[in-house]
C-alpha positions, 0 to 999 in steps of 0.5 A: 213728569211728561213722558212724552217730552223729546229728549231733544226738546228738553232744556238741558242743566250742565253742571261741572263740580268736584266729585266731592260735591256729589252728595248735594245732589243726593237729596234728588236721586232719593226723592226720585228721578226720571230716565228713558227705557224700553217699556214694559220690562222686567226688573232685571231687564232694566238694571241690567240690560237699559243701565247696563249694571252688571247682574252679579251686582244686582243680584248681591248688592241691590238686595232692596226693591221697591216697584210702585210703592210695594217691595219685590221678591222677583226680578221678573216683575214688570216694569210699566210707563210711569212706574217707580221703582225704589233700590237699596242695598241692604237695610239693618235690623229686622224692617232692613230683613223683612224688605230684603229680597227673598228673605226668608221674612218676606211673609210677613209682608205679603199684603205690601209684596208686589205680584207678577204680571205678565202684561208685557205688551208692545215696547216703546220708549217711555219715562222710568222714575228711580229712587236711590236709598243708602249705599247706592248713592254713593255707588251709583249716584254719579253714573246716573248724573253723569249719563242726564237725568231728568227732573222737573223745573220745580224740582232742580229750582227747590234743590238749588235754592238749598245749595249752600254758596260754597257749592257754587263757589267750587263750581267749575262751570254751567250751561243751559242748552250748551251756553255757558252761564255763572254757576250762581245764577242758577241758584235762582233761576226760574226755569220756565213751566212749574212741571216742564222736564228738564234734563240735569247733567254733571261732569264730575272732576 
């Protein structure tokens, strides 16, 4: 994903469906997805501070964090250009444990634990890349739609091919760049540049 890429000159993919149709987008947001923030950052400067989520949230609910593959005990981590950070609510079991956020089993994975860096440096605007996992999808999923994500061609073209048509039947509208287009059509489009950024928005009714 271009981290350079102008909002303004990044096609945009409106959708209008059911609040109801939010889950197909959930494959999207598992596998990750782009947003702009102030970078670098800690942890809970982004959640809270950038995405504007409440910290009394983050502290009890988002009980999971992965930056860069590795799981996370602070929230004072730093968050670069290009990092992925992955959020869940708590997992079951003993690997649901272990992962948690100072859990008291963290030690048993300090060779995949993520170590603090104060390499904060001069802040821009650069490209953040969000997994969400479990009940967060539900909980957060919308919002981030809602506000615009931002995806590459070939990754919005693989999720709409694998809509079912009912999905589009209940759209209640689209639009490429602010023109209105038959919902359907975007099943198989083909956005321009296999890894050009695009941004997908949808108004959920």
């Amino acid at each position: 994903m271009n981290a350079d890429c102008p909002e303004s000159l990044a096609t945009t993919i409106s959708l209008t469906v059911k609040t109801e149709q939010a889950a197909e987008f959930y494959p999207l947001l598992q596998r990750g997805f782009g947003i702009k923030a102030s970078v670098p950052c800690t942890i809970r400067e982004l959640l809270c501070n950038s995405l504007g989520l409440d910290y009394t949230y983050v502290a009890e609910r988002i009980t999971t964090i992965f930056l860069n593959g590795k799981a996370t005990d602070s929230m004072a981590d730093v968050i670069g250009e290009g990092s992925t950070i992955a959020l869940s609510a708590a997992m079951p079991g003993l690997v649901g444990a272990t992962m948690r956020r100072g859990s008291y089993y963290a030690a048993m994975r300090s060779s995949i634990t993520c170590r603090d860096t104060d390499s904060h440096g001069a802040r821009r605007q650069g490209m953040v890349r969000i997994k969400l996992f479990n009940l967060l999808l539900d909980e957060l999923g919308t919002s981030f739609l809602s506000e615009g994500i931002f995806v590459t061609s070939s990754e919005l073209e693989n999720l709409f091919r694998g809509m079912p048509d009912i999905f589009w039947d209940k759209c209640d509208g689209a639009a490429i760049n602010g023109e209105s287009v038959a919902a359907v059509c975007l099943k198989e489009s083909n956005f321009p540049g296999r890894d050009k950024t695009l941004i997908l928005s949808i108004v959920f009714t």
